[in-house]
N, C-alpha and C positions, 0 to 999 in steps of 0.2 A: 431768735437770739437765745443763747443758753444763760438758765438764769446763773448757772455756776455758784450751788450754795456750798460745796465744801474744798472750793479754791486748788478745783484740779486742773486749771485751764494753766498749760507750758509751754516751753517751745524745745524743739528739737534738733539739734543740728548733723545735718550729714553730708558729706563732701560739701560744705560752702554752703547750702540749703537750709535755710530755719522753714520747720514746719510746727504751726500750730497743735499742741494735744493734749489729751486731757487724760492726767495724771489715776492712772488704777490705785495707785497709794496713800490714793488721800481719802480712801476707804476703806475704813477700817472694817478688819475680817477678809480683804480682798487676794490676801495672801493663801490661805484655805481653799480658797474657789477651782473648782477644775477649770480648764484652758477654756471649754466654750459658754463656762458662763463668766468668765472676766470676758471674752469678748462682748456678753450681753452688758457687763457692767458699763464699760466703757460708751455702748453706746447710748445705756442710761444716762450716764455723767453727760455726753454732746450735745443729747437732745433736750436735755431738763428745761420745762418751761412753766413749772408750778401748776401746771393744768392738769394736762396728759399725760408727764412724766415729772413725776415732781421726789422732793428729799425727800422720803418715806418709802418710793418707791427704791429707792439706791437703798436704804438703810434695810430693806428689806432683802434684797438681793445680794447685799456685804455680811447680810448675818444668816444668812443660807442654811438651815438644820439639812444636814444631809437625810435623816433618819425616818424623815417627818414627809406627807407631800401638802404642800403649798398651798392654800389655796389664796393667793396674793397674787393680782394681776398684774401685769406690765403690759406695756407698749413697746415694742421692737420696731424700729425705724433700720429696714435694711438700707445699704446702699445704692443699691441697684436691682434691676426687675429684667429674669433672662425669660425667653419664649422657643419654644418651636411653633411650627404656620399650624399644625390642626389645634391647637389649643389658642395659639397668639392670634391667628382671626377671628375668634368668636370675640378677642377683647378687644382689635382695630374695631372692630363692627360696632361692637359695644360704647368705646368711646364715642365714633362717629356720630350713633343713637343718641349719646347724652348731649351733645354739642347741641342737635336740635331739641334737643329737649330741656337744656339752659335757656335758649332763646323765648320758645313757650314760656318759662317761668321769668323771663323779660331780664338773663342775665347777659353774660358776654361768651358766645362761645369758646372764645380764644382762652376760657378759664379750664376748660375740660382741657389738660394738658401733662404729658408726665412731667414729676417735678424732678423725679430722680432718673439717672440712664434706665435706660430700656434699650436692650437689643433680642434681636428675632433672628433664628437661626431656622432657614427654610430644608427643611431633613426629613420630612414626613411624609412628603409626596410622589415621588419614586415610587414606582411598583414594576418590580420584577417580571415584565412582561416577555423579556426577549434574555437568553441564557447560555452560556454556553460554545457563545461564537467571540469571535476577534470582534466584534462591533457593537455588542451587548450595550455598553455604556452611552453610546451616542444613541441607539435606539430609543434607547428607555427613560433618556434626556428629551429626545423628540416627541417624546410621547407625552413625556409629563409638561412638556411648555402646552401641547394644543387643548388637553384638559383642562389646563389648570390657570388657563391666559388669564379671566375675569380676577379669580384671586391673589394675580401677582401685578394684574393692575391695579385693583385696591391698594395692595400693602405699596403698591411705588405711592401712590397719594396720603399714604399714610407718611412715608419717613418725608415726605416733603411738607406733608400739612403740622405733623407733631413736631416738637421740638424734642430734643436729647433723644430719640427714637432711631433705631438705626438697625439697617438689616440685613443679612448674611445670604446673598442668592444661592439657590438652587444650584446645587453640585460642587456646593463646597465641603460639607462633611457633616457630622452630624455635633446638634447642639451642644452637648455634655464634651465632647470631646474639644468641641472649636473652645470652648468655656477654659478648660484646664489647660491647654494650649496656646491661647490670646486670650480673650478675654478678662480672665481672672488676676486683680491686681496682686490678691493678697492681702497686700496694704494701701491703700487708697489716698493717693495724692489729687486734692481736689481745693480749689476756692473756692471759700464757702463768704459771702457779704468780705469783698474782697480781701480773704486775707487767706495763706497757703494752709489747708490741715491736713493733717495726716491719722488715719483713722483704719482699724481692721474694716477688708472686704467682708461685704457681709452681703446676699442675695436672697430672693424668692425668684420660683421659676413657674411655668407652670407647666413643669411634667414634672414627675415624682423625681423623675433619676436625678432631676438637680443638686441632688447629694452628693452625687459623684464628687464634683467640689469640696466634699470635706478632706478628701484625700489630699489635698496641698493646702489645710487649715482655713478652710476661709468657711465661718458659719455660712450656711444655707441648705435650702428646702423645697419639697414642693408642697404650693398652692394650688387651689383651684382659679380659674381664670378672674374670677370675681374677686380674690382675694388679691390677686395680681395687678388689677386695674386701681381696685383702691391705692395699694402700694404706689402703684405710676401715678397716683393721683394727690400722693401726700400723708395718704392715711396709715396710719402704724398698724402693726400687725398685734392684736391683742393676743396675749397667752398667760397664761398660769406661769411659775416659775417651776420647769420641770426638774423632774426625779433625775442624776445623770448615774449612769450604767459603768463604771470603770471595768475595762477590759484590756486584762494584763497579757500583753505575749512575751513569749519565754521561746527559747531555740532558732532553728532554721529548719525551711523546707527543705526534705530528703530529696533527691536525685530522683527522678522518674516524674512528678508530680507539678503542681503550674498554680497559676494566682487562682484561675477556673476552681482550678478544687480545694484549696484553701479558704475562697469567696462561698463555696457550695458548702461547708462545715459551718463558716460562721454562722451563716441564714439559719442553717437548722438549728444550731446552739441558741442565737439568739430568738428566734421563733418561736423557742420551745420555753427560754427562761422569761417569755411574756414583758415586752420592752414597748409595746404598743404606747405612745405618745412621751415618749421617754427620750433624751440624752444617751447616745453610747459615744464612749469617748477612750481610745484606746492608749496606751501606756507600756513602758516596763522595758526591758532592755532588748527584747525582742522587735522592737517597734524600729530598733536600728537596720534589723537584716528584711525588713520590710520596704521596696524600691516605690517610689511614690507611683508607677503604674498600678503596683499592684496592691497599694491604697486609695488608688480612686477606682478602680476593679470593687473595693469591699465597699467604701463609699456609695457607689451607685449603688450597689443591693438595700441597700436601706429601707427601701419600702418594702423588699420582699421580708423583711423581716419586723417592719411595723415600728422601727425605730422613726423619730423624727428628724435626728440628723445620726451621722457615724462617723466619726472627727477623728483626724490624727495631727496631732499638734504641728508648729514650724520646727523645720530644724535644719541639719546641712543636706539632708534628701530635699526639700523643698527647694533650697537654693540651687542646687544642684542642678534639676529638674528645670525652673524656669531659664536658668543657662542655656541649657540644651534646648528651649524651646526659645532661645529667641529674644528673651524680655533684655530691656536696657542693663547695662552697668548700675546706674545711678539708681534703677526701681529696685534693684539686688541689694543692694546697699541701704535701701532703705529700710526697707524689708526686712531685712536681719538687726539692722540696728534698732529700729522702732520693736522689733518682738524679744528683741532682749534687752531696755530699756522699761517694757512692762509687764516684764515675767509670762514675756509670752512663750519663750523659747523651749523646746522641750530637754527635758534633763533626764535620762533614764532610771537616776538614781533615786529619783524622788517618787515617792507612791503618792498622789494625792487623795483625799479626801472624796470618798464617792457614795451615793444612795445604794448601791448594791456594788458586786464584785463577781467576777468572771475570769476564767482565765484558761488560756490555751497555752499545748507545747504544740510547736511549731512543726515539730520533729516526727507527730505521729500524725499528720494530714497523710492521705493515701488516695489515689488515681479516684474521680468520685464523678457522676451523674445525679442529674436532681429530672426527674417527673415520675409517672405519664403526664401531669396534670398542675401540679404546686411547684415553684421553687425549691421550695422547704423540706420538699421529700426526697433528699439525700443521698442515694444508692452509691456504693461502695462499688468500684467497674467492676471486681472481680467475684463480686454477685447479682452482675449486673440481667445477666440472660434469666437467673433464678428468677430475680424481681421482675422482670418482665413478664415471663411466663402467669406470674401470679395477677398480675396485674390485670393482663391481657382479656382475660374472661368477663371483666366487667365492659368492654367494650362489644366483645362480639353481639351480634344482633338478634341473635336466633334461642328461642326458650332453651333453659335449662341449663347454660352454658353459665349464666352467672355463679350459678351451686358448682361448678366444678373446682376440684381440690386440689390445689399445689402442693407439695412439700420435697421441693430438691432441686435437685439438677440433673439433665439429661443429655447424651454425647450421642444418640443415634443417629441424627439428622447433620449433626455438623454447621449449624448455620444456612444450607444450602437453597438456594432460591428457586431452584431446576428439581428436585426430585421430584419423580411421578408419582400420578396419583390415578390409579386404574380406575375410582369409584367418581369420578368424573369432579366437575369445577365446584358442583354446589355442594357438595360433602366434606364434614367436619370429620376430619382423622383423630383418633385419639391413642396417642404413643401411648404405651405402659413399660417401655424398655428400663432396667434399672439405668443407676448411676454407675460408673467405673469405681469401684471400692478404693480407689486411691484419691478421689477427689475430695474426699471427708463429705458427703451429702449424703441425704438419707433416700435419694433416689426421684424422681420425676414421675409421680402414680399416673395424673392425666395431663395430656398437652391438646392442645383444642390446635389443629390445622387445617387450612384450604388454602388448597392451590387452584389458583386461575390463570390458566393461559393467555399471554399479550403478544402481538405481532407489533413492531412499529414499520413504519412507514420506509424505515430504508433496509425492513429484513430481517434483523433480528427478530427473537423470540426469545421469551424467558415466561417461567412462570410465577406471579404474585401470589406471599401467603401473608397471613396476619403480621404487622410487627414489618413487613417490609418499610426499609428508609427511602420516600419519596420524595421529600426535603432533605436536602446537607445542606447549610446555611453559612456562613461566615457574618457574621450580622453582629447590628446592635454596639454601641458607644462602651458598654461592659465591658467586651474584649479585644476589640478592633483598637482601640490607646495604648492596647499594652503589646510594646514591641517586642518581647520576649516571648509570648504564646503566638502572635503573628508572624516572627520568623520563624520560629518553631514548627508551625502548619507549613510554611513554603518549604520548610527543610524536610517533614514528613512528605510532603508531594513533591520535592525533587529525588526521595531517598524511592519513591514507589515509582517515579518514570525509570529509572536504572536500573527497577525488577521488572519492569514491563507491565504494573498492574494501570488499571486506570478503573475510573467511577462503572458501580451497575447502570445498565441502559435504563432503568426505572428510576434514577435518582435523578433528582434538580436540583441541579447545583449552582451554589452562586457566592461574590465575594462583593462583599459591601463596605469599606472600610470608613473609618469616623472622619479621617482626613485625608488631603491630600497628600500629605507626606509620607502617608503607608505605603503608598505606591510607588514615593518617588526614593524611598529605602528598600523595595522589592526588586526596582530597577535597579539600582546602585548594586545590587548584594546577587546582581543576574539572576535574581529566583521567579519571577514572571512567568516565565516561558513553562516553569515546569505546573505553577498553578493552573496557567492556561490548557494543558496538556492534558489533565484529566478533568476538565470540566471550570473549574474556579475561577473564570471571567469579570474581568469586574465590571457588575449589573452599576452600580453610582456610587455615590457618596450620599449615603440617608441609614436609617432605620430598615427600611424594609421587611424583610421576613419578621422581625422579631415585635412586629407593632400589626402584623397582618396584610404587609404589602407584598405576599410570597408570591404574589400573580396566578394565574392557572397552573396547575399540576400540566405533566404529557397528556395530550388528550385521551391517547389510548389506555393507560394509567388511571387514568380522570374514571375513563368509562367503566373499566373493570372494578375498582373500587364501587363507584356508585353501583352498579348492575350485581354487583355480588356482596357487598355489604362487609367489606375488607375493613378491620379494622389496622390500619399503616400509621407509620409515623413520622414527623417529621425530626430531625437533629440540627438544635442550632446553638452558636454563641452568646447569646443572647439572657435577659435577663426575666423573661414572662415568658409563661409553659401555659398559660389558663387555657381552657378547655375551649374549642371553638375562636381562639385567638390567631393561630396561625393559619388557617388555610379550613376552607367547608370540608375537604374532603378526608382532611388528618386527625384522628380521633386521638393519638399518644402524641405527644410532645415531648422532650428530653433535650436539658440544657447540657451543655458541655463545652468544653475549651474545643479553641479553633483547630488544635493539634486533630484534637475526637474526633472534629466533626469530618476533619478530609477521610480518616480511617472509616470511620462509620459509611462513608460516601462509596468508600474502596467493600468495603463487605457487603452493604445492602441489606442489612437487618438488625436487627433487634436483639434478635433470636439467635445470638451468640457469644462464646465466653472470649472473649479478647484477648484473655492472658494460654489461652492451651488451644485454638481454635483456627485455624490458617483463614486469611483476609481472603486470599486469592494465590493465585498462582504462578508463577515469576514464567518467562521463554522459554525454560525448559519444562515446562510443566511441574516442577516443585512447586512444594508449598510456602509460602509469601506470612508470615506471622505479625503480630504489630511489631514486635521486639524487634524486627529485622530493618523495621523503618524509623524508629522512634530514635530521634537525636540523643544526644549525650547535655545537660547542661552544659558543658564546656561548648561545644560547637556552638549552641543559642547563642552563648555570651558573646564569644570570637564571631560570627558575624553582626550581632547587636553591636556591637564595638568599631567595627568597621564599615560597617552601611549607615549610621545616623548620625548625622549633626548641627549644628546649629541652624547653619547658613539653610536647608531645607525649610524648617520651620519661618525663618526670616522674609526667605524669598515668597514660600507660598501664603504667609498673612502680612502682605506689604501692601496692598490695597484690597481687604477682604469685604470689603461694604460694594465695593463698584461692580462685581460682577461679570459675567461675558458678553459674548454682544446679544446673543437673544435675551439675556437681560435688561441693558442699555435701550435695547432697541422698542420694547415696549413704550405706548403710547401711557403717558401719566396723566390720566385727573387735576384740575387745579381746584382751589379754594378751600377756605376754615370749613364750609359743611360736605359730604359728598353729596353728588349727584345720582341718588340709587336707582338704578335703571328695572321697569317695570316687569320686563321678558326674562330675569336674571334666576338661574335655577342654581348659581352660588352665593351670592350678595344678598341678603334682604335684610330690610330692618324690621328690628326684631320688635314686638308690642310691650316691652316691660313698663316703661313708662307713659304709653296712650291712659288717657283722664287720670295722671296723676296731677293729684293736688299738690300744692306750697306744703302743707303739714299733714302727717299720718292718721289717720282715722284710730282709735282706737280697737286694738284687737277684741276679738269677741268669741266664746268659745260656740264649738262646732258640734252640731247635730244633723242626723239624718245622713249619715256618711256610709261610705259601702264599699268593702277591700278591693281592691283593683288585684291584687297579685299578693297570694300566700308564699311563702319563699322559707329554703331551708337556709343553713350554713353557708358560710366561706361563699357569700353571693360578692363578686368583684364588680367593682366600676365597669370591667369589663362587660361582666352579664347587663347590667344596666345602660351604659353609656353608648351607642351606634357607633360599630367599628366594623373595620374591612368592606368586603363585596357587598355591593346593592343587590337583590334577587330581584326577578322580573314581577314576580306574584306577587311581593311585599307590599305594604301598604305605600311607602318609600318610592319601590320602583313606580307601580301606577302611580303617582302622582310624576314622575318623571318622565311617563311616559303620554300622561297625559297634559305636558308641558313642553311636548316636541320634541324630548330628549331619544336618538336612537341608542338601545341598549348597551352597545358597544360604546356609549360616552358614557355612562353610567357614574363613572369612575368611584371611588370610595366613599366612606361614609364620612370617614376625617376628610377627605378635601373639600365637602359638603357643607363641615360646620358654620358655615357662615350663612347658611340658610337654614332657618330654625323648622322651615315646614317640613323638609327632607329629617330631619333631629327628631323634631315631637315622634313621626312615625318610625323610626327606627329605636327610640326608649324602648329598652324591656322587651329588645327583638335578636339579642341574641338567639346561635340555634340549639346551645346548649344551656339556655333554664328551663328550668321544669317548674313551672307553675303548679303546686301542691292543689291551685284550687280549681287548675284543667287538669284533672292527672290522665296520664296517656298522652298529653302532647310534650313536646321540644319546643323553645323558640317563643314569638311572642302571642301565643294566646292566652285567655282568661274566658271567665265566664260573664256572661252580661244580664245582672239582674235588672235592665231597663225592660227586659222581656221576659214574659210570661216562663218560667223552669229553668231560668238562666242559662241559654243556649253559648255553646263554645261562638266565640268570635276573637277578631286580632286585638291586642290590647290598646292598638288606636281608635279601632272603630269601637271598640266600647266605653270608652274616653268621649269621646264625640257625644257619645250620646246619655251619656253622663252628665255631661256637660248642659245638652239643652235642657235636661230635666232641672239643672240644677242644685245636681247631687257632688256633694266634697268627697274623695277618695283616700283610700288608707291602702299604705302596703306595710305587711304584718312579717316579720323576718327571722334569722336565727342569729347564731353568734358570726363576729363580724362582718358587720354587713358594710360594704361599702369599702371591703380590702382592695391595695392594686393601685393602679394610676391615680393622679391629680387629676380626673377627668370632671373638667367642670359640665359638659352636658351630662354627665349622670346626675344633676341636680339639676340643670337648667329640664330637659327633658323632664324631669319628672315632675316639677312644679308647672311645666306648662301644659301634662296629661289632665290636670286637674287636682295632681296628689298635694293632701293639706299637711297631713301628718303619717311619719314612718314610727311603726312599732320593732325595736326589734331586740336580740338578748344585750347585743354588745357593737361596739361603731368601731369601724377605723378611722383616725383621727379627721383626716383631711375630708372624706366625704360628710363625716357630720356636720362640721363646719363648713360646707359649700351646700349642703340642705337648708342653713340656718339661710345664708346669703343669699338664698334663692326664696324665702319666706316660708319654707317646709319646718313645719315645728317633727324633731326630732325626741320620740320618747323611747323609754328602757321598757323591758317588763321587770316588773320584782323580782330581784335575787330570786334565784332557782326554780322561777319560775318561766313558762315558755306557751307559747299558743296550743300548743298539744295540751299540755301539763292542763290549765284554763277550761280545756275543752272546746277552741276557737277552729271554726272549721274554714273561716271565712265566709260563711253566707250571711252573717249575720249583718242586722244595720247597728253604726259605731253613735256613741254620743262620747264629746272631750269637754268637762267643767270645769272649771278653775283657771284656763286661759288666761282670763281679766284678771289674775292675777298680777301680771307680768304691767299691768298700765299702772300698777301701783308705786311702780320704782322698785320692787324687786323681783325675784325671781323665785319663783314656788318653786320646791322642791318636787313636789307632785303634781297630777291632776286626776281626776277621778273617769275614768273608762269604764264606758257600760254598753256593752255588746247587746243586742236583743236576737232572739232568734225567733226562726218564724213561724215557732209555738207560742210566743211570747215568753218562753222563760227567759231570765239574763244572766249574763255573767259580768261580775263586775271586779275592778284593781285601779290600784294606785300605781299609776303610771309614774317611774319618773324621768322627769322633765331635761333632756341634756342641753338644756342653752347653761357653759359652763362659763361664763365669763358678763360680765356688766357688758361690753362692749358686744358680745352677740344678740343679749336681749335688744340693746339699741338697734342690729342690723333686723332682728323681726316684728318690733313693732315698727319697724318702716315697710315692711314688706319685703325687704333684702337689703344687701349693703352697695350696690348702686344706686337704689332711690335712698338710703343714706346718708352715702355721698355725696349725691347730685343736692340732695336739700340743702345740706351745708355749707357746699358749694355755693348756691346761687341767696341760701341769707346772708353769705359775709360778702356779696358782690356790690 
């Protein structure tokens, strides 16, 4: 019950509808507040209970210093908790685990229960196996039901066993996009102890892009899974009251240009203006000629830029938008009335009040790429080949190539994928040709090339050089929502079958759209036929390439690459480039709009200027350019106008929970506990809570410890967390294989996560980290001081044996560590390696807090200081004091680190300490925030 100390509790009326709500105005200063922290206010004022969220906390929040950062906690009580299946099984598993594990402490299963909706959107599991033909989609559906049976019989016992729990089958589209499409209220009509309220949507997810939802105003975020299941569980989300970012646009996008590279400007802008755990919250009168597509386009980039959410207020795009998707009369209605009722509505006129200030013209965004490798790293197209080039040399594999010098642009070669090379396959060519003095470049000194000749299988021949595009992608929830760069690409691939061009024989190609309605507007708009025509098949409805479900490369592709150490690259829509993300065999990655990516598909490399360079070649043998294919904005619109409308969306989310029949038809589990079956190489229960006690033992600090993994910079969840293809070598595959698994069922390391054994050994096995403390290896080795000179071993098997000795591990890091996905095994994994405590310069928000959750004490090194800087080489043994700090009832700002080395000299620092909130030291003196929960759970039972 709300204790409602400053009598903001009202009601609302809308067509004929009283809803209960709770008055923003009766907080004083709440007029000041940007958009998304009056939504925080309001949900201060609902939930107020004198305890957890009490008057102090609202008085705290209503007098908000912009100027100033916080250090005043709150409690956020979202509305609702969304999932995709590689992140939402590890917390189905999870809960199942705590059920028995209530029982043990002699409560009521039936208590482990989401209090608030939960829905799971199954988008993860798909893998781009089959491509390129009329039947791709049903393949690679047949493929993923026989993999993936054990884990969708699970989750059917889950929406039966959980209550408010509900789940979106396989090959309906992908999570972020079903979100902003259906799911998303906005405004949230809901009885609460029977009476009607009305209250801002507000979510946690657990994948990062759960932002994308800022784009049609509804706060939310991603969590890690653990943060997620609390949430399903009742428990508030603890936070600081953040810094918010005001970010004003001004103008309109020019003509030639797309949400893609408008979305690829902000990440760099805000990336670079350092928004790491921050509010961005956009504004100004530009915000008008912004189409809510292509604010949930900017939205979902959020994490690539470290913000915590990136919001654009309600306004008539919002209403607009959920019209055309479908939503009732009466929820439109509400919607608009309740957000201009509590100054939620946006007004262009108005600057509000912000911790900092930003701001873009609209009007000088230009045609853009972002990799080989970060989001963030922006390329301008029409420097796009320069930037290549330079780039390029840190990938080849062969000495000395890294010292080679770029400085320009080169026209000798043309892009072409065929020129010969007399000095045979394994020789690096190196152009010195100038540049065309009309190009304004200062000239192209070295170009590092090899060509390797490919036969395939029905005759062709071409030959492979560095920089060839082996993936074109159509992928990912980013740009697959937005029907303007999606018919865009069908109109670029209808404008290239009418020149006759179609994809390089080296490219795989594939079309993944977020819903079904992309399809059923590509049929309506007759452009099908022409994506079909050069390759663009649709492989499902999921994530796919852009999470590392690109499947196998061509084999013959495959081999040449591998056999000659090609570094290629792939091109996709998508929202993550990290390194070793997309595919083992793709060393560049480069994002781009769905338009780029069918072009890039049509040219076949890298290693060309877009804007003066011919794609290919039209029936007559002319030259084929982008410009010759690239639509007009007016064509976009005029078929955007005609091929989309309501009734699509209506139709295809009018029973989205039920599924098809191989969904239906799956055999379901009954009962409050599962049944977890003994032989199961997906299902197992996990040991978080085997011999937990009723109450927490007191923490104790740590001695005798020894670095698992020295680690530079920009190390991502990704590098941490097991993702993509199992290897048969890997610690992972032997155990898979030595569980009867044949390697062709391998299947991913996300369809996995719900077996923690496959997890622990895949931690810290990416195959692009470089463990500083193996140097000369890739992937997951370390060195293993359990023996005699610390002989290289896999970062599992020295874990293991860390373990029987009894020794707590440390990994020692650089600045943000833990960038990238919501990925909760990148902390479940690591705390079950045996890691106790991470060092490192700087945290991304979400992974430090799913370290805490997992019991992993996360500490800083001192301002300007770094494991280099220290002198820390990692072989030393670690001692941490001042731990027992934290049983005191507060939180030490420090604790004292003393490395030994093994001459016995030391090196010693004040570590500081990042549990930043009251509420995460409570989650580590439990040992995480499931034994936490589960304790509080079962004493108020």
């Amino acid at each position: 019950m709300s204790v409602n100390s400053f009598g903001a509790k009202s009601n609302l009326e809308v067509n004929g509808t009283s809803y209960e709500i709770f008055r923003l105005d009766a907080v004083p200063g709440h007029e000041k507040l940007p958009f998304s922290l009056k939504v925080l206010l309001e949900n201060l004022l609902r939930t107020e209970d004198g305890q957890n969220i009490t008057a102090d906390d609202i008085k705290a929040l209503g007098s908000w210093d912009a100027t100033g950062d916080s250090d005043h906690e709150i409690q956020f009580t979202p509305a609702r908790v969304i999932m995709q299946d590689f992140t939402g099984v590890p917390c189905v598993v999870d809960l199942a685990t705590m059920r028995e594990a209530m029982v043990d402490l002699g409560g009521d299963p039936a208590k482990i229960n989401p209090l608030s909706p939960a829905e799971m959107v199954i988008d993860h599991s798909v893998i781009t196996e089959v491509f390129g033909i009329a039947g791709a989609f049903e393949a690679n559906v047949d493929i993923e039901y026989q993999r993936n049976r054990e884990r969708y019989q699970f989750l059917r016992w889950g929406q039966t066993a959980f209550d408010d729990f509900k789940v979106v089958p396989p090959g309906t589209g992908i999570v972020h996009q079903v979100n902003i499409e259906n799911l998303a209220r906005v405004i949230f009509p809901r009885t609460v102890d029977g009476v009607l309220q009305a209250y801002p949507d507000t979510c946690v997810g657990t994948d990062s892009h759960t932002t994308m939802v800022n784009g049609l105003g509804v706060v939310g975020w991603g969590v890690g899974g653990i943060e997620a299941e609390a949430a399903m569980l009742g428990q508030p989300v603890s936070m600081l009251i953040p810094r918010v970012v005001g970010f004003k646009l001004t103008g309109k996008l020019p003509e030639g240009t797309t949400a893609t590279d408008l979305v690829l400007t902000i990440t760099e802008m805000l990336r670079e203006h350092k928004v790491v755990g921050k509010f961005v919250e956009f504004y100004g009168e530009g915000v008008t000629e912004v189409p809510l597509a292509n604010r949930a386009t900017i939205g979902n980039m959020s994490p690539e830029y470290g913000s915590t959410i990136a919001i654009f207020p309600i306004d008539d795009k919002t209403i607009d938008y959920m019209r055309l998707t479908g939503r009732e009369e009466d929820q439109l209605a509400l919607v608009e009335a309740y957000a201009k009722e509590q100054g939620l509505w946006h007004d262009p006129a108005v600057e509000p009040v912000y911790s900092e200030y930003i701001e873009l013209d609209l009007s000088t965004i230009v045609p853009s790429i972002a990799g080989p490798k970060r989001p963030q790293d922006r390329i301008r197209l029409d420097e796009s080949r320069v930037a290549f080039r330079e780039a390029v040399a840190a990938f080849v594999g062969e000495p000395g190539h890294h010292d080679t010098e770029y400085s320009g642009y080169d026209a000798a070669v043309e892009g072409s994928m065929v020129a010969s090379d007399p000095t045979g396959p394994d020789s690096h060519l190196v152009d010195e040709s100038p540049a065309p003095a009309d190009q304004g470049h200062s000239g192209l000194k070295r170009r590092v090339r090899k060509l390797v000749p490919v036969e395939l299988p029905d005759g062709s021949e071409f030959e492979l050089d560095h920089g060839a595009v082996t993936i074109a992608s159509i992928t990912s929830c980013t740009n697959t929502s937005n029907p303007s760069v999606m018919l865009g690409a069908a109109l670029v691939a209808k404008k290239a079958v009418e020149k006759g061009l179609n994809r390089k024989p080296w490219v795989k190609t594939s079309l993944a759209p977020g819903s079904q309605v992309v399809t059923d507007y590509y049929e309506k708009a007759g452009l099908t036929k022409y994506l079909d025509a050069i390759g663009f098949n649709l492989v499902g409805y999921g994530c796919t390439t852009c999470i590392g479900n690109s499947g196998p490369l061509i084999p013959q592709v495959s081999k040449a690459i591998n056999d000659h150490d090609l570094a290629v690259s792939a091109v996709l829509s998508g929202n993550r480039n990290f390194e070793g993300r997309i595919n083992p065999d793709v060393k560049m990655n480069y994002l781009a709009s769905p338009m780029l990516v069918i072009v890039y598909a049509l040219a076949g490399t890298m290693d060309i200027d877009l804007f003066n360079d011919p794609i290919g070649q039209d029936q007559d043998g002319n030259d084929v350019f982008m410009r010759d294919i690239w639509p007009t904005q007016a064509e976009i619109e005029e078929v955007v106008g005609s091929s989309i409308n309501a009734d699509m969306f209506t139709e295809r989310y009018a029973d989205v929970f039920r599924g098809d029949e191989r969904w239906r038809g799956l055999p379901t589990p009954e009962g409050k506990t599962f049944e977890w079956e003994d032989d199961s190489t997906y299902v197992r229960k996990p040991p978080y809570f085997e011999g937990m006690p009723a109450k927490p033992e007191p923490v104790a600090d740590i001695e005798g410890a020894r670095v698992l993994l020295k680690l530079g910079d920009s190390v991502t969840t990704d590098h941490i967390s097991p993702a993509g293809a199992i290897k048969a070598d890997s610690p992972a595959g032997k155990y898979l294989t030595e569980n009867g698994v044949d390697r062709k069922d391998f299947n991913s390391y996300g369809s996995r996560r719900g077996n923690h054994e496959v997890m622990i050994r895949g931690t810290f096995a990416n195959i692009r980290l470089r463990n500083q403390l193996a140097p000369g290896t890739e992937g997951g080795f370390t060195r293993d001081f359990t023996q005699a000179d610390g002989p290289v071993n896999t970062v599992y098997d020295a874990s293991i044996n860390y373990a029987e000795q009894g020794t707590p591990l440390v990994v020692l890091s650089g600045k943000e560590y833990g960038s990238g996905s919501s990925r909760d095994w990148a902390a479940k994994g690591t705390s079950l390696l045996g890691v106790r405590v991470v060092i490192a310069e700087s945290y991304e928000r979400i992974h430090r807090s799913n370290l805490i959750g997992m019991g992993v004490l996360p500490l800083q090194f001192p301002e300007g200081e770094t494991a280099d800087s220290l002198g820390l080489t990692g072989e030393e043994t670690f001692s941490f004091t001042g731990i027992t700090g934290l049983n005191e009832g507060r939180t030490p700002k420090t604790v004292k680190v003393v490395a030994t080395k093994g001459d016995g000299s030391e090196v010693s620092f004040d570590a500081v300490v990042r549990i930043d909130t009251p509420g995460e030291r409570n989650y580590y003196l439990n040992g995480g925030i499931m034994q936490y929960v589960l304790r509080n759970l079962a004493a108020a039972a």
